[in-house]
N, C-alpha and C positions, 0 to 999 in steps of 0.2 A: 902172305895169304892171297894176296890180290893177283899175284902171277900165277897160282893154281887155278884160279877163279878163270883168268884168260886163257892159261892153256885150256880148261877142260870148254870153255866157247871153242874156240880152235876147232879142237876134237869135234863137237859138235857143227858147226860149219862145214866140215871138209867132209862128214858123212854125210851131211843132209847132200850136199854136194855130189857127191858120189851117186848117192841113191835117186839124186834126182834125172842124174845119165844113165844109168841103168832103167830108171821108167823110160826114160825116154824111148831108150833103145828096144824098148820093150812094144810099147804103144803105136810109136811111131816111126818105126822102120820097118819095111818090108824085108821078109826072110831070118828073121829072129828068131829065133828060139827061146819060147818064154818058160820055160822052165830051166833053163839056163840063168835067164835073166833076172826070176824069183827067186835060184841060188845065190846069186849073185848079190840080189837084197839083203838077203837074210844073214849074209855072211859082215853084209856094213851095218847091220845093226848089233851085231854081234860085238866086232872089232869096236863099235862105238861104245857100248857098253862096259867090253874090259879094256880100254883104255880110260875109260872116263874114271874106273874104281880103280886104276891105277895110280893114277894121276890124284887120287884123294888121298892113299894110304903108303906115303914113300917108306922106305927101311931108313933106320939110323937115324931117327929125328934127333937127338943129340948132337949128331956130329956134321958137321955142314958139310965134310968132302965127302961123305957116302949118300945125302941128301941130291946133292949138286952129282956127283954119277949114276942114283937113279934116276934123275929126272934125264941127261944125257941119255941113258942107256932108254930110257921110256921113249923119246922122239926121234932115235934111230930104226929105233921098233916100227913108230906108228909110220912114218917116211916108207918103211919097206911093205909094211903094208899095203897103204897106200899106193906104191907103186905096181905091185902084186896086184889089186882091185882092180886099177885102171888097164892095166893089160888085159887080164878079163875082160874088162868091159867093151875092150877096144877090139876082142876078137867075137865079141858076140854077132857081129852082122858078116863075119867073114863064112 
């Protein structure tokens, strides 16, 4: 229980995170586009959310190898996301 408890901090962390560069770039860059950069929010609070009820409700609680490949198959997910997010974010001043 205690490593769901850490992942969903994680989750939590990496969005606030996220959303805190996307203010950023919102407030404090000239030539931004903030309604890009309000997409942009709303999209990490989104992803925070269905990861966070992912990360509570895995398939296969009986069997520990379908346990242990959702959780895999859950942080390859959130990584692509994440990757995905940050690109966004990184072209918003372009």
């Amino acid at each position: 229980m205690a490593k769901r408890r850490i992942l969903k901090k994680e989750i939590g962390y990496t969005a606030g995170n996220l959303f805190l560069e996307a203010m950023f770039c919102k407030l404090y860059l000239p030539g931004t586009n903030p309604e890009a950069a309000d997409s942009i929010m709303a999209r990490i609070l989104d992803m925070q959310d269905n990861f966070i009820c992912r990360a509570g409700k895995p398939d296969g609680k009986d069997n520990a190898k379908l346990v242990k490949a959702y959780y895999k198959k859950l942080r390859e997910d959130l990584q692509k996301e994440i990757d995905a997010i940050a690109t966004e974010i990184g072209e918003l001043n372009k």
